[in-house]
Structures are given as C-alpha cells and as structure tokens.
Residue frames as a rotation matrix with the C-alpha (Angstrom) as fourth column:
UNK 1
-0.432 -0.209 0.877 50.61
0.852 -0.412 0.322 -84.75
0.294 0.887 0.357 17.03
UNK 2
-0.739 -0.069 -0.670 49.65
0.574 -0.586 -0.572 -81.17
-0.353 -0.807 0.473 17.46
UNK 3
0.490 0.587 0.645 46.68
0.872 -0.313 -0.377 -79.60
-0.019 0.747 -0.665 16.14
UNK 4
-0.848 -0.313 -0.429 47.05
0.259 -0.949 0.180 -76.45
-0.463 0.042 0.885 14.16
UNK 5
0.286 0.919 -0.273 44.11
0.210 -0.338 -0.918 -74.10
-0.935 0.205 -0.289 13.65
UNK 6
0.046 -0.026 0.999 43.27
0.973 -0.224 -0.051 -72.76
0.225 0.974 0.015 10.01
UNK 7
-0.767 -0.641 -0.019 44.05
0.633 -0.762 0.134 -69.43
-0.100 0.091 0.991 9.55
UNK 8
-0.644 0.763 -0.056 40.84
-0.006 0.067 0.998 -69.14
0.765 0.642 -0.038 7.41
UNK 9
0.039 0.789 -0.613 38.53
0.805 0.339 0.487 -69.99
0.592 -0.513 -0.622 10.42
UNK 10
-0.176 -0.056 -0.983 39.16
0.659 -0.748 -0.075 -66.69
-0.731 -0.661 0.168 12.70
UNK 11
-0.881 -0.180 -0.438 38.78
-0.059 -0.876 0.479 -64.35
-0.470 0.448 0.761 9.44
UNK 12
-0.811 0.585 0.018 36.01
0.173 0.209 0.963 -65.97
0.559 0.784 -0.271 8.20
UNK 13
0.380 0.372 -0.847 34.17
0.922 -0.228 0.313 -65.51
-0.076 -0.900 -0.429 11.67
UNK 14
-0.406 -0.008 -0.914 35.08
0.689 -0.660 -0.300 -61.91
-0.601 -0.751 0.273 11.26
UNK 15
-0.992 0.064 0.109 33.89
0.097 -0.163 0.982 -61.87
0.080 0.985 0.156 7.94
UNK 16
-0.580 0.715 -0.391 30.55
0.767 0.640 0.033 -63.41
0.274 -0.281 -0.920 9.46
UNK 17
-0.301 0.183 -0.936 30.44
0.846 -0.402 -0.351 -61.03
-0.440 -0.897 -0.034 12.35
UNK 18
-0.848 -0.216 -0.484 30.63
-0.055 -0.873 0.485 -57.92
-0.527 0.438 0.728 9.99
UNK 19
-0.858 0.508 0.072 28.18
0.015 -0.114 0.993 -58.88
0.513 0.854 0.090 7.49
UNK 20
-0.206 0.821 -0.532 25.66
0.865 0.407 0.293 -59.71
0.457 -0.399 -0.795 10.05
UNK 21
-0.520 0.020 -0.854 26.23
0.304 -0.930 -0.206 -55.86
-0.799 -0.367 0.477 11.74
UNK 22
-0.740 0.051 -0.671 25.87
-0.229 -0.957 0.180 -54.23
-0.633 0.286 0.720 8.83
UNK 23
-0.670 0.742 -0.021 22.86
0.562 0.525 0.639 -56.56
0.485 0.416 -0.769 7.61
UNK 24
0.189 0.745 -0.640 20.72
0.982 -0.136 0.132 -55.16
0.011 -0.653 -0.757 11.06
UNK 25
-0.264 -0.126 -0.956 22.16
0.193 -0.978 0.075 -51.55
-0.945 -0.165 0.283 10.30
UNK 26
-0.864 0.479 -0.155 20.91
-0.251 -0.143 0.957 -51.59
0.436 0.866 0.244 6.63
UNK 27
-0.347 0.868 -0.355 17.56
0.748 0.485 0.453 -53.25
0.565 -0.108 -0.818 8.01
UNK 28
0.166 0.574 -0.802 16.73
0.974 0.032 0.225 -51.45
0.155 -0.818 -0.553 11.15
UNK 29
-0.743 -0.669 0.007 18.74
0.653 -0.722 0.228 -47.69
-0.148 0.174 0.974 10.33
UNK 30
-0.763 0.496 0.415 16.38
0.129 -0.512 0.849 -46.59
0.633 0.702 0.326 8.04
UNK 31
0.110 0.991 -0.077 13.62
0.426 0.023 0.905 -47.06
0.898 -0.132 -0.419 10.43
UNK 32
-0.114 -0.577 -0.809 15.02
0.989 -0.140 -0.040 -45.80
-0.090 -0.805 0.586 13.01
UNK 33
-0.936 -0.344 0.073 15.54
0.339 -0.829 0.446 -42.66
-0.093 0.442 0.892 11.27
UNK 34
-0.519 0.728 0.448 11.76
0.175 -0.422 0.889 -42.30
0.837 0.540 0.092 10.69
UNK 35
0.620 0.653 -0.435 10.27
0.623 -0.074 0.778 -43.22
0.477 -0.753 -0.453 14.04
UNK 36
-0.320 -0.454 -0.832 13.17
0.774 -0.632 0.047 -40.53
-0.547 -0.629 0.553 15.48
UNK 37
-0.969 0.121 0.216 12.12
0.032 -0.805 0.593 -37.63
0.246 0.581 0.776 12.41
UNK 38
-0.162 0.925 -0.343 8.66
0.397 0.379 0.836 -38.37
0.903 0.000 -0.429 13.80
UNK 39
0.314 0.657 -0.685 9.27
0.925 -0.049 0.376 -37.72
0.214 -0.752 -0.624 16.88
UNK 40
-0.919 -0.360 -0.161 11.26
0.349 -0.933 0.090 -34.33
-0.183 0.026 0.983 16.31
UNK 41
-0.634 0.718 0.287 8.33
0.153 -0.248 0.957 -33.37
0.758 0.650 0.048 14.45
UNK 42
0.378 0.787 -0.489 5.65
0.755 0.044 0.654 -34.23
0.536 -0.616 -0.578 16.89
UNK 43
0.353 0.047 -0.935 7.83
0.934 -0.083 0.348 -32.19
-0.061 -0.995 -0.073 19.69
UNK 44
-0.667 -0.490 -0.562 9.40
0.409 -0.870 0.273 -29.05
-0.623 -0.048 0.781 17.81
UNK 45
-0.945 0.181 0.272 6.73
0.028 -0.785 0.619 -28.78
0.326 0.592 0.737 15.54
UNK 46
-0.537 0.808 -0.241 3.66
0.802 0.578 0.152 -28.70
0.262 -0.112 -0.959 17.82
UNK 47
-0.472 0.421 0.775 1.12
0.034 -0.869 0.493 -26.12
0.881 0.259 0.396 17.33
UNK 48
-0.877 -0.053 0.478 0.73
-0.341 -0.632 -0.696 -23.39
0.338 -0.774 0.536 19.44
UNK 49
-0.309 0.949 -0.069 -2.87
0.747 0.198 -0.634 -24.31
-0.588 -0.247 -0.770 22.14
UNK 50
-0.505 0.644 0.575 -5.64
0.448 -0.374 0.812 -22.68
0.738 0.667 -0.099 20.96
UNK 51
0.729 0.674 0.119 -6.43
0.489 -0.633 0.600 -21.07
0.480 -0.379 -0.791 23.99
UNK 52
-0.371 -0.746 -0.552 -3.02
0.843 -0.520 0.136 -19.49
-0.389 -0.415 0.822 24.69
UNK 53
0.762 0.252 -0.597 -3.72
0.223 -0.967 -0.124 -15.19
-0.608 -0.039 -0.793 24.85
UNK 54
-0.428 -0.896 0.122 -2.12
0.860 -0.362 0.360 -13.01
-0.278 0.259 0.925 21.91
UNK 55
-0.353 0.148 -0.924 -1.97
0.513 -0.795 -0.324 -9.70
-0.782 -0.588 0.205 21.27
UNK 56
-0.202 0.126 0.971 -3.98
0.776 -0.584 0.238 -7.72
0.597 0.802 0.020 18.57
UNK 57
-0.739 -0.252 -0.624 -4.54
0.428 -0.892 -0.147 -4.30
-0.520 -0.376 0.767 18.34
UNK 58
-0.236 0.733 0.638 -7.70
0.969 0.225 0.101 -3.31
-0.070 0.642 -0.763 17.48
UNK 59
-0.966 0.048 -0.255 -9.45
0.014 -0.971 -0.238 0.17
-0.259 -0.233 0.937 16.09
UNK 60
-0.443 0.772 0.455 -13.18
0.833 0.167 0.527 1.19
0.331 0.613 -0.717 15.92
UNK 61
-0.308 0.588 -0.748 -13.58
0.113 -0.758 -0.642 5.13
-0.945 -0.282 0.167 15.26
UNK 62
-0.788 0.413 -0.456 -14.37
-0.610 -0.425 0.669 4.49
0.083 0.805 0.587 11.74
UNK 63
-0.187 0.942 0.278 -18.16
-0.702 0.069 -0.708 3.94
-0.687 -0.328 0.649 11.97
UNK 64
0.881 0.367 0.299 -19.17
-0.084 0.742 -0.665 -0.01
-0.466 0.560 0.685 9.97
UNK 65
0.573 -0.563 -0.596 -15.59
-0.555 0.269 -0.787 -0.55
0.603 0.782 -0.159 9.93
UNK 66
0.772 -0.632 0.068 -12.95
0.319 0.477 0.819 -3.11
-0.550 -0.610 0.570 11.88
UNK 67
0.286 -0.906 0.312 -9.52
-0.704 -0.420 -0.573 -2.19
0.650 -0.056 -0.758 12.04
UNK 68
0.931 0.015 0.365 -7.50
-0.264 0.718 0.644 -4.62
-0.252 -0.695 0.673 13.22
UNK 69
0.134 -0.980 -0.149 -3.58
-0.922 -0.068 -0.381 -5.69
0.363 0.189 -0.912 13.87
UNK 70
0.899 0.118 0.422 -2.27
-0.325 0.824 0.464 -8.55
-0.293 -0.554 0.779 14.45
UNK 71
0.085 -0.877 0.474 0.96
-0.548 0.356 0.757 -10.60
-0.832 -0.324 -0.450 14.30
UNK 72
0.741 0.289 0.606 0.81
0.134 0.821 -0.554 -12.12
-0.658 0.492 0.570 10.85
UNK 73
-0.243 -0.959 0.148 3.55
-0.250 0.209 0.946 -13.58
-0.937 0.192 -0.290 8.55
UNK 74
0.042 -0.033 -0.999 3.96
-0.993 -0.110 -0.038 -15.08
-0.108 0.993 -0.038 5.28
UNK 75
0.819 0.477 0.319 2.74
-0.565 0.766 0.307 -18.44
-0.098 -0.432 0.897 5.27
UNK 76
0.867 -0.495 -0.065 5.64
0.259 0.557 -0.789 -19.44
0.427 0.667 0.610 3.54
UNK 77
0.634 -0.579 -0.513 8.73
0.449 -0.265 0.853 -19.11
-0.630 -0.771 0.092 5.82
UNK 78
-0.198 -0.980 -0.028 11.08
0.663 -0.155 0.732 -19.10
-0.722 0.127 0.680 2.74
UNK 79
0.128 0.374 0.919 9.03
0.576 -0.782 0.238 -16.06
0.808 0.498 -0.316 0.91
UNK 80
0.949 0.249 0.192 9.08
0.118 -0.848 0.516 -14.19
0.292 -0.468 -0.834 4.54
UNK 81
0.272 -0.962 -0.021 12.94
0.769 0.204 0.606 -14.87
-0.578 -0.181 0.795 4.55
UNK 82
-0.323 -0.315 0.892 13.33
0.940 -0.214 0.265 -13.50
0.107 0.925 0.365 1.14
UNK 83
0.594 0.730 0.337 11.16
0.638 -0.683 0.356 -10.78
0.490 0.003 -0.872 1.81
UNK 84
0.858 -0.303 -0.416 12.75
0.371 -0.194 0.908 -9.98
-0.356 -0.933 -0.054 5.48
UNK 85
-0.085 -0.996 0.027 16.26
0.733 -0.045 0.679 -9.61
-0.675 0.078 0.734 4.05
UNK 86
-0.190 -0.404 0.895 14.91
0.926 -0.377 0.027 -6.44
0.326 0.834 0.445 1.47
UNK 87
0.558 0.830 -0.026 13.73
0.699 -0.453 0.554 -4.59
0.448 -0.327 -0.832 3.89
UNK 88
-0.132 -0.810 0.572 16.05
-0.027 -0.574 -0.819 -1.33
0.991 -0.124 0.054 5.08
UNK 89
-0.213 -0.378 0.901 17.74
-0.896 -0.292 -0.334 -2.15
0.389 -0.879 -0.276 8.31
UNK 90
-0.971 0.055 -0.233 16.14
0.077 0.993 -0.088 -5.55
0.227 -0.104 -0.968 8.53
UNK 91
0.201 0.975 0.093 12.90
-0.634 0.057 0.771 -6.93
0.746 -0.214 0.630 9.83
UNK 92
-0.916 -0.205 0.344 11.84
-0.400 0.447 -0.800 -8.57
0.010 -0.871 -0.491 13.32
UNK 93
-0.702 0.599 0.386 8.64
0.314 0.747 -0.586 -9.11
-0.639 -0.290 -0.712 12.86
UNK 94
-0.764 0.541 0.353 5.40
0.315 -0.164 0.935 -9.01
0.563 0.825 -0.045 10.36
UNK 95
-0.685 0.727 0.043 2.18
0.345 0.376 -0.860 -7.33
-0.642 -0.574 -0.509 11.23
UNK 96
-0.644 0.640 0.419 -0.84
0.651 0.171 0.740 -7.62
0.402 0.749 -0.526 9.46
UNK 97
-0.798 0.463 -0.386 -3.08
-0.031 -0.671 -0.741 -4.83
-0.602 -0.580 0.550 9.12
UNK 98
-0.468 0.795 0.387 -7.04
0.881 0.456 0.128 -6.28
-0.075 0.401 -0.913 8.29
UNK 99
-0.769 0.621 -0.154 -9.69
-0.638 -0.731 0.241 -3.68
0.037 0.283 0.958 6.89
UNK 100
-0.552 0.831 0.065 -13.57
0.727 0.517 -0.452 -5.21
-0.409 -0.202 -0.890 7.74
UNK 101
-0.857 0.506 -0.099 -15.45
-0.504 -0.781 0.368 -2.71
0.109 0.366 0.924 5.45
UNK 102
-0.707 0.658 0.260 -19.09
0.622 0.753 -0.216 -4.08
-0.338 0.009 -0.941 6.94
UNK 103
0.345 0.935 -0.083 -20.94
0.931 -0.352 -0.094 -1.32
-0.117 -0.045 -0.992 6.39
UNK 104
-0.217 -0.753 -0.621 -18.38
0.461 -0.640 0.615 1.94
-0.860 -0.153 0.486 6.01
UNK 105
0.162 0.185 -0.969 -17.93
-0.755 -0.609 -0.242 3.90
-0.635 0.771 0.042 2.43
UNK 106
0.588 -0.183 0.788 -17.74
0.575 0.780 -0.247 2.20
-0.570 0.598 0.564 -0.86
UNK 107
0.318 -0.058 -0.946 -15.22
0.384 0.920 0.072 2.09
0.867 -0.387 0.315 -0.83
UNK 108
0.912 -0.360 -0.196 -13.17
0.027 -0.424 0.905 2.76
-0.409 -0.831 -0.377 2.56
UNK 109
0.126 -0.946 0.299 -9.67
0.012 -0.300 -0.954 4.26
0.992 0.124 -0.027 1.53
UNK 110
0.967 -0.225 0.122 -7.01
-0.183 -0.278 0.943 4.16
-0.178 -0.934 -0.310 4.20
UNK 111
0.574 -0.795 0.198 -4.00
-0.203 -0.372 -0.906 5.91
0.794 0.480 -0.374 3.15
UNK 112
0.727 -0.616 -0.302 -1.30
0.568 0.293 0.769 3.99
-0.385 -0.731 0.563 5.38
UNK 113
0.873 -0.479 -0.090 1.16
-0.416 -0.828 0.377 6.79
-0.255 -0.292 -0.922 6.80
UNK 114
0.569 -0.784 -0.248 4.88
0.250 0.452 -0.856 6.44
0.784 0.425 0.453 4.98
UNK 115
-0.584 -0.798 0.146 6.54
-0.492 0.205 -0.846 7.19
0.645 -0.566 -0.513 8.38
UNK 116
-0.618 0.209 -0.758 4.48
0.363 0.931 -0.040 4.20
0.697 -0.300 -0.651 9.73
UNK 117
0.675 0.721 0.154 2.15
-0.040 -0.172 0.984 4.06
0.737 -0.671 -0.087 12.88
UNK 118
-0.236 -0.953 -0.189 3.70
-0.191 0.237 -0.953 4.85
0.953 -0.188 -0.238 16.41
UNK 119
0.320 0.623 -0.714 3.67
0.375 0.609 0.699 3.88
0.870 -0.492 -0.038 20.06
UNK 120
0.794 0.205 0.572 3.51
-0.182 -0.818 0.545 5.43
0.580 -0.537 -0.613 23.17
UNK 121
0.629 -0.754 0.189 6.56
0.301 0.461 0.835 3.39
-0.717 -0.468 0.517 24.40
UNK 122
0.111 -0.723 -0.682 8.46
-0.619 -0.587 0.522 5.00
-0.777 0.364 -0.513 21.75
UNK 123
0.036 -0.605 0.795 10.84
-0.089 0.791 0.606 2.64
-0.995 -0.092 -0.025 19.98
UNK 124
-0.975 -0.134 0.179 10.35
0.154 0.178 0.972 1.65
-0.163 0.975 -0.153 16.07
UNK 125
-0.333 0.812 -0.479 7.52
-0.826 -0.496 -0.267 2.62
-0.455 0.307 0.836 14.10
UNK 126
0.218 0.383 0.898 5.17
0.536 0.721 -0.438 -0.20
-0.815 0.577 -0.048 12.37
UNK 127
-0.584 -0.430 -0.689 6.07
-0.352 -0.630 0.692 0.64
-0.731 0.647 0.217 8.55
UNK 128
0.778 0.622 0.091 4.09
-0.318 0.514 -0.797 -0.43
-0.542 0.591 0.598 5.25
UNK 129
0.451 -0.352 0.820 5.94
0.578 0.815 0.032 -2.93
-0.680 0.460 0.571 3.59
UNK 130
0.613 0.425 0.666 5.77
0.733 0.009 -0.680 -1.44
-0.295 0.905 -0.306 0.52
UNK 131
0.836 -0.041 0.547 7.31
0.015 -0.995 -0.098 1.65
0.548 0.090 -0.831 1.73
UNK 132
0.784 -0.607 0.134 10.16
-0.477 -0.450 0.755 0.13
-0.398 -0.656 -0.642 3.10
UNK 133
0.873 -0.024 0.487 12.17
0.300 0.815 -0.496 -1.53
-0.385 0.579 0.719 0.50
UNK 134
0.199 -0.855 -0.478 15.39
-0.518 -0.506 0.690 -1.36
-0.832 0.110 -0.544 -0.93
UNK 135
-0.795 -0.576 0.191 16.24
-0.057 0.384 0.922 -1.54
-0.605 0.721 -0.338 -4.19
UNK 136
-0.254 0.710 -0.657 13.89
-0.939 -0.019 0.342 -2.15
0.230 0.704 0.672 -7.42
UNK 137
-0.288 0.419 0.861 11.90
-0.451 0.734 -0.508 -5.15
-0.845 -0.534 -0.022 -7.01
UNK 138
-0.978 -0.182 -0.105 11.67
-0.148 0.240 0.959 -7.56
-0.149 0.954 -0.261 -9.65
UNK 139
-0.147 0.988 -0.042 8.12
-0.921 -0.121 0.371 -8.80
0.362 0.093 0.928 -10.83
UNK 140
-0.088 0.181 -0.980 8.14
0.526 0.843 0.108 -11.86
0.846 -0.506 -0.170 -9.06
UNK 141
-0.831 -0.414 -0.372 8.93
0.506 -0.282 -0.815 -9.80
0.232 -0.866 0.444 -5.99
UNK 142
-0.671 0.741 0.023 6.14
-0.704 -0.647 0.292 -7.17
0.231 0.180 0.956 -6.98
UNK 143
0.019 0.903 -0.429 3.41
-0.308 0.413 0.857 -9.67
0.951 0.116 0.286 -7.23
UNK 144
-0.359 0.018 -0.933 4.43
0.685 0.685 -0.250 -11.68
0.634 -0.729 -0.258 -3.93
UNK 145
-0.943 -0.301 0.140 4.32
0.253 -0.924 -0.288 -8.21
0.216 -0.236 0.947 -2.47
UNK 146
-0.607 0.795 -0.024 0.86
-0.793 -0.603 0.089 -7.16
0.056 0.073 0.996 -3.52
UNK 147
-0.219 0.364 -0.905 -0.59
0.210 0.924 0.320 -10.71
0.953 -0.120 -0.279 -2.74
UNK 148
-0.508 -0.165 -0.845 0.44
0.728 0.442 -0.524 -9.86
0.460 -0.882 -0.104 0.76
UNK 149
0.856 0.514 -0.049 -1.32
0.500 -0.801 0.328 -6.56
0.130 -0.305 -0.943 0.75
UNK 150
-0.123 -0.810 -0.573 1.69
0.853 -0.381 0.356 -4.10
-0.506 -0.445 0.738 -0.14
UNK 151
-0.044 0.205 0.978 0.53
0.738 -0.653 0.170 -0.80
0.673 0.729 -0.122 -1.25
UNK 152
-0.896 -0.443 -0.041 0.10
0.417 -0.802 -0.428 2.84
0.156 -0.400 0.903 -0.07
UNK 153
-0.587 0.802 0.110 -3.24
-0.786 -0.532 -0.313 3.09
-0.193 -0.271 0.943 -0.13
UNK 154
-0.885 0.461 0.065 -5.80
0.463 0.856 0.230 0.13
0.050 0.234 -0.971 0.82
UNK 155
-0.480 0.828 -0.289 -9.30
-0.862 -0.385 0.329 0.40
0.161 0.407 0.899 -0.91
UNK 156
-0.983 0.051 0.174 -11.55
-0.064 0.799 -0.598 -2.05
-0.170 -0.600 -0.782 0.62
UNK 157
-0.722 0.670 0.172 -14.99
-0.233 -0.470 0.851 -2.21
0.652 0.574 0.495 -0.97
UNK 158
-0.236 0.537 0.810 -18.25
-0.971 -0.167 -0.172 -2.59
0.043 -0.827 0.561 1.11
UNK 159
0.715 0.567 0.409 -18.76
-0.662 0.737 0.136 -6.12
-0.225 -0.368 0.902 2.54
UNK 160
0.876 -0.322 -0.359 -15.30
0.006 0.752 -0.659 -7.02
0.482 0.575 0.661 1.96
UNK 161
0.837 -0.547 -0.026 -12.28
0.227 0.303 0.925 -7.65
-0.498 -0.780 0.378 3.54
UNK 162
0.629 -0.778 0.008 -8.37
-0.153 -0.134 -0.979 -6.04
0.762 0.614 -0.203 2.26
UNK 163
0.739 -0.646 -0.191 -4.71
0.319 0.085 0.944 -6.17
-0.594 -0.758 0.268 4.12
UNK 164
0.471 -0.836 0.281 -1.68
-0.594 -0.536 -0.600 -4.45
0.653 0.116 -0.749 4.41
UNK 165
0.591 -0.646 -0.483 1.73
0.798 0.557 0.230 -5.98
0.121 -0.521 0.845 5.60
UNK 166
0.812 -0.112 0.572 3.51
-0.140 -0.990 0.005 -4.40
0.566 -0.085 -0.820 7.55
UNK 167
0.033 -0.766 -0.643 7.12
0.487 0.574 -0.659 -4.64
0.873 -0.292 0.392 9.32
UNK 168
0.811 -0.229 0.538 8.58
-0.504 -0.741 0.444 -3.25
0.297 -0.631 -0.717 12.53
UNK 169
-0.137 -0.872 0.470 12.05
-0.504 -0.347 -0.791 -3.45
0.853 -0.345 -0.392 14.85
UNK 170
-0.765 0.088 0.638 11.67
-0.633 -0.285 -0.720 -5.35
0.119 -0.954 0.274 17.78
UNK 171
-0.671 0.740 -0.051 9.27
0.739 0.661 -0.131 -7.59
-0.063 -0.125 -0.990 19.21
UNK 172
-0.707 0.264 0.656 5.76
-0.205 -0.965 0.166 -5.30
0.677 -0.017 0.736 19.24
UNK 173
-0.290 0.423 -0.858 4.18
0.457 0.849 0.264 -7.48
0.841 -0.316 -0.440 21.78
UNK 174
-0.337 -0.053 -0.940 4.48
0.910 -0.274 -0.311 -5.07
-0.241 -0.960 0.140 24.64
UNK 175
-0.883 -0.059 0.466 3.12
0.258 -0.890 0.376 -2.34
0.393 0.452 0.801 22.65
UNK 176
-0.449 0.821 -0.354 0.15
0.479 -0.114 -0.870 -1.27
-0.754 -0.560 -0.342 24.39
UNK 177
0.200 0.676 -0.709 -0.86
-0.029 -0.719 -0.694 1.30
-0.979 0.160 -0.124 20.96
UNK 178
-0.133 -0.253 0.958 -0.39
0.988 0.039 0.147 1.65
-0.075 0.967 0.245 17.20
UNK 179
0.031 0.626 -0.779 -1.04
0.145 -0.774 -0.616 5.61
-0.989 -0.094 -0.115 16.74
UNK 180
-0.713 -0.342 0.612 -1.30
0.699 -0.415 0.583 7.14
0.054 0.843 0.535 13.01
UNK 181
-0.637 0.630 0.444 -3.60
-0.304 -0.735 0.606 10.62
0.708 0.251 0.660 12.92
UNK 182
-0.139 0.912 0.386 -6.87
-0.953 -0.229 0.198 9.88
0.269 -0.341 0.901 13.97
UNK 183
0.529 0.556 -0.642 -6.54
-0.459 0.823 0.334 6.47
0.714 0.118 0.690 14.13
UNK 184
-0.371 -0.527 0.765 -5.45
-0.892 0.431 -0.135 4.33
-0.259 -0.732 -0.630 17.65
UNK 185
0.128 -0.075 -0.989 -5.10
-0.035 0.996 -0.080 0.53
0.991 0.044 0.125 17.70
UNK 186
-0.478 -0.454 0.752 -5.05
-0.873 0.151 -0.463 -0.46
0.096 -0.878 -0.468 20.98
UNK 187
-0.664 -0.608 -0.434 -4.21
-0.624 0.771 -0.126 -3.58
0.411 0.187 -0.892 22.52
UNK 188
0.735 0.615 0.286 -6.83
-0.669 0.727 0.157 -6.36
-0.111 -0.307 0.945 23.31
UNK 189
-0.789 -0.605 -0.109 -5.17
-0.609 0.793 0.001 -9.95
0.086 0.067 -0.994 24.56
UNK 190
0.414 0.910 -0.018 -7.66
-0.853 0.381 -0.358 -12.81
-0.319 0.163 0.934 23.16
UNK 191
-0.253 -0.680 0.688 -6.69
-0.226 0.733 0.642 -16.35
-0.941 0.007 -0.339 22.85
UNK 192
-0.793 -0.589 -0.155 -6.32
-0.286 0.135 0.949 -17.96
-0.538 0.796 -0.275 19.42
UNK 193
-0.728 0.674 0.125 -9.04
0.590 0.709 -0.386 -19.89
-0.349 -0.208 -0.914 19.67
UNK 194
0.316 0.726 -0.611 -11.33
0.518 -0.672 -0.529 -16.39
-0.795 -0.149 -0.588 19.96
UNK 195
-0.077 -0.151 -0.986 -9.28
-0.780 -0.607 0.153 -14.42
-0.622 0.780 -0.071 16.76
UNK 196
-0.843 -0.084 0.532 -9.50
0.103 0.944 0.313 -17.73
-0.528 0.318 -0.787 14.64
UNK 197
-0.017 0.990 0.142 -13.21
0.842 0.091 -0.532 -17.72
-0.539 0.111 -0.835 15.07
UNK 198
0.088 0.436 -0.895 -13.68
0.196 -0.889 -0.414 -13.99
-0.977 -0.139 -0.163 14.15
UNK 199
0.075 -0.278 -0.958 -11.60
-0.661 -0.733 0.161 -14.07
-0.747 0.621 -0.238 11.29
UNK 200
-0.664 0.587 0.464 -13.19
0.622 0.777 -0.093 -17.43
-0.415 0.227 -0.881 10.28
UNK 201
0.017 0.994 0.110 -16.75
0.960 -0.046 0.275 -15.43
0.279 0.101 -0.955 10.38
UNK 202
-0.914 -0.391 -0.110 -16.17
0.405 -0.852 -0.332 -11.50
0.036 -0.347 0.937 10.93
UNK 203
0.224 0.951 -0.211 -19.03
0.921 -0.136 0.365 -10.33
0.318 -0.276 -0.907 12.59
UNK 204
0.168 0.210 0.963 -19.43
0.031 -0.978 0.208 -5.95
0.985 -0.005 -0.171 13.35
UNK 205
0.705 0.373 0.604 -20.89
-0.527 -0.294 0.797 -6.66
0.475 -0.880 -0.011 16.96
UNK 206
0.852 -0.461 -0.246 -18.40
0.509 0.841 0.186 -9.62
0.121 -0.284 0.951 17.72
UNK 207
-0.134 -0.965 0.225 -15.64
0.442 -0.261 -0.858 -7.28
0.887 -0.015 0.462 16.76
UNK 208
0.377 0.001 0.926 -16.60
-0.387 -0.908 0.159 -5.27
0.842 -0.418 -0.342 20.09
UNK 209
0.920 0.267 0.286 -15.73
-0.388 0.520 0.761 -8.30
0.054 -0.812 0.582 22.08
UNK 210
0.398 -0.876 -0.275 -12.12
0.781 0.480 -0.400 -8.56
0.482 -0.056 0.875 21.12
C-alpha cells in the first residue's frame, strides 16, 4: 500500500516556523533597538574634551571691567532654530557677548554698535541680535529674545554679570579681532576646561590669563 503524506503536516510546520520567527523578533527587536540607540548616542553625542583649544575674544581697556566673546548658542537647539530663521539673510553662527562689571561704573553702559563689530579680515560684521530681525516679533519671541541678552544697550550693574547675543555670516573662528570704536576683542585660544572655570568663578586678575 502506499503511504500518502497529510497535506496538513507541511503547513502546519510552516505555521510553526513563522510563529517561532516572529516570537524572537517581538522578544529580542525591541532590545535591540535600545542597546543600538545607546550606542548612537554614546558615539554622535559625545561631548566635546575639555581640554580641546577654542577661540574667545577678549577686551580689557575698560578699567574693572571683562569684555569677553565667545561662541555661545541657545541651549535649546529648537529656540536657536526658530530664532536663526528670523534673522535677515540668515545666521551661521551665535556669539555671546559677556559684560564682568567687577569694579567699573554703576552701572557700565555699553551701547552695542547697530552696524555690528568688525574684523580686520573683512568679511561679515558680528551684529546684535536684536538689531537684526525681520519682521515684528511676537511676545513669546520678545521675551526669548531678552532672556538671551537682546537689546541695544547693555547696563550691567557693579559686581554683576549681563550678555548680549549676537549673530554673524560665516564661521568667525579665524577672526583674529572684533573692532567697534574704542573697543578691540582680540583673540585668545584657551581650552574649555580653562573658560568653564572662569565663567564658573570670574575672577578680574584671572581674566588676564585668558
């Protein structure tokens, strides 16, 4: 007599075969997914060393004051997005201009120049924020604004600390100056580690060492 397989027994074994895949891909997927989003993380988002060199730009002819530039953003990427995109012509990069009022007038005014600070390499001027906008700003905008230190004139009382954002064209890394009137910024490279500290603990005499 001849044997004859069940039909049933080759589908049911691919029935098997299936459920058992997509058992260890529901089970083992999910984790997967974390210990790989982990390691993205760890490897695109690892902070910069602390003893890599950047550039600030520092001024000291106003007598018991720091002056000081520096690369700084909006902590918030999607506020310096939002920001970046009202700015006429665009933006390339934030920089952050610190007032150290240790000893100076009470207060120190420092009327920041509406056609910006420039640089012996030419190129784009540093602008004040504030002064480069387009369009009316709403009051949400306003406030984020003046949080960041956007006005036309920064009053800094003795023994405190004020800021101004500014924008420029361009990378400004290779600038070597900031100029506006009487005042020069010029460039000091100091590693993170060393502008951290300072502006951790802002010390007069310390500031001569950046």
């Amino acid at each position: 007599m001849s044997h004859r397989s069940d039909p049933m027994v080759p589908i049911l074994g691919t029935a098997v075969t299936v459920l058992v895949i997509g058992a260890a891909i529901f089970v083992f997927y999910p984790a997967y997914r974390q210990w790989s989003a982990r390691d993205a993380v760890a490897v695109v988002g690892h902070p910069p060393s602390p003893t890599e060199a950047v550039p600030v730009w520092v001024c000291r002819t106003e007598p018991g004051v720091a002056l000081l530039l520096d690369a700084g953003a909006p902590d918030d990427p999607a506020v310096a997005g939002a920001l970046a995109a009202r700015f006429r012509g665009g933006v390339d990069h934030f920089l952050r201009l610190s007032v150290y009022n240790f000893s100076g007038p009470d207060p120190f005014a420092l009327p920041l120049p509406a056609a910006g600070f420039t640089s012996p390499e030419g190129g784009f001027s540093a602008l004040p924020a504030i002064a480069s906008l387009e369009g009316e700003l709403t009051p949400k905008e306003m406030v984020v604004l003046r949080g960041l230190g956007g006005s036309t004139v920064l009053e800094v009382p003795r023994g405190r600390r004020g800021q101004a954002l500014l924008v420029i064209k361009g990378d400004p890394a290779a600038r070597t100056a900031f100029v506006s009137g009487g005042l020069t910024f010029t460039r000091r490279m100091v590693t993170r580690e060393m502008l951290a500290a300072w502006q951790a603990e802002p010390d007069l005499k310390a500031f001569e060492d950046l």
